[in-house]
C-alpha positions as CSV (number, residue, x, y, z in Angstrom):
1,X,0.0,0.0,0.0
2,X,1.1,3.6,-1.3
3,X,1.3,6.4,1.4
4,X,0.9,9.4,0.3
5,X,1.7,12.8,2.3
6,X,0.9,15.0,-0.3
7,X,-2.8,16.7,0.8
8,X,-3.7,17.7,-2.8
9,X,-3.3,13.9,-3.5
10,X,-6.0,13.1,-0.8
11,X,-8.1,16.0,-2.0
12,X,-8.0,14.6,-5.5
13,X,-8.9,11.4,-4.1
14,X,-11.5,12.3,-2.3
15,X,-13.4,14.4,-5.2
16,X,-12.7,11.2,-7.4
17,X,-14.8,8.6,-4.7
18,X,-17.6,11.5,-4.5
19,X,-18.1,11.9,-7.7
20,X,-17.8,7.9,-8.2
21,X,-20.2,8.0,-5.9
22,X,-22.5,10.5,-7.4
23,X,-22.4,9.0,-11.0
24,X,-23.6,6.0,-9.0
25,X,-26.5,7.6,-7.1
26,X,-27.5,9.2,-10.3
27,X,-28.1,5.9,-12.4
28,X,-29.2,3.4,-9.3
29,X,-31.3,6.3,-7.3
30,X,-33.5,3.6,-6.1
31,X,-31.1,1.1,-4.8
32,X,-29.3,4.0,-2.2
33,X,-32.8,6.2,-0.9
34,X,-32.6,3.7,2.6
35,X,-28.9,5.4,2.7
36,X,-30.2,8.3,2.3
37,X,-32.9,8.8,4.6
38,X,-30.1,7.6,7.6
39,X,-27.6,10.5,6.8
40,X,-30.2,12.5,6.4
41,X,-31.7,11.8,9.9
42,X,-27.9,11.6,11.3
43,X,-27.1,14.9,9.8
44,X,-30.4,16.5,11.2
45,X,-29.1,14.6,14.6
46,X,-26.1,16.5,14.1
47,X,-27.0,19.7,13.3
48,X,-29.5,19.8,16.4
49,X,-26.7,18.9,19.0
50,X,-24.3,21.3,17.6
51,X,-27.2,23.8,17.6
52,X,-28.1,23.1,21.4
53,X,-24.0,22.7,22.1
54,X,-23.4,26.7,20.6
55,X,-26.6,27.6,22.9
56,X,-25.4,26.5,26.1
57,X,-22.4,27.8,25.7
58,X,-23.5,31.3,25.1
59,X,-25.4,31.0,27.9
60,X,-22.7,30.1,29.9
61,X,-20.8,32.7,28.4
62,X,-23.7,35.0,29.2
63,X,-23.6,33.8,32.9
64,X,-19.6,34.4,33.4
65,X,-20.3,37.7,32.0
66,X,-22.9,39.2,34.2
67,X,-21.1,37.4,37.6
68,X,-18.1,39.3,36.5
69,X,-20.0,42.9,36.1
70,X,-21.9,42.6,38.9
């Protein structure tokens, strides 16, 4: 196996497997929809605990902030 420390090579590579990828979503749509609903509730997963993560921590923030003035 080929190591490679060159990050424009692992770029490249990783356009190449999307697109791959793509061209294979594109002509068997039917096959990867099961897929497709999973990242899409993962990434909706996701977003929501980053969402509540950046809200508690301005909150906190918040907190600090008015112990320190007062």
């Amino acid at each position: 196996m080929m190591i490679h420390d060159d990050p424009w090579f692992a770029l490249w590579m990783t356009f190449r497997l999307f697109i791959h990828w793509l061209a294979d979503l594109v002509l068997h749509a039917s096959e990867h929809i099961p897929i497709l609903i999973v990242l899409s509730m993962l990434g909706y997963i996701g977003f929501e605990c980053f969402r509540a993560f950046i809200r508690q921590r301005r909150r906190l923030a918040d907190d600090h902030y008015r112990d320190l003035s007062s």
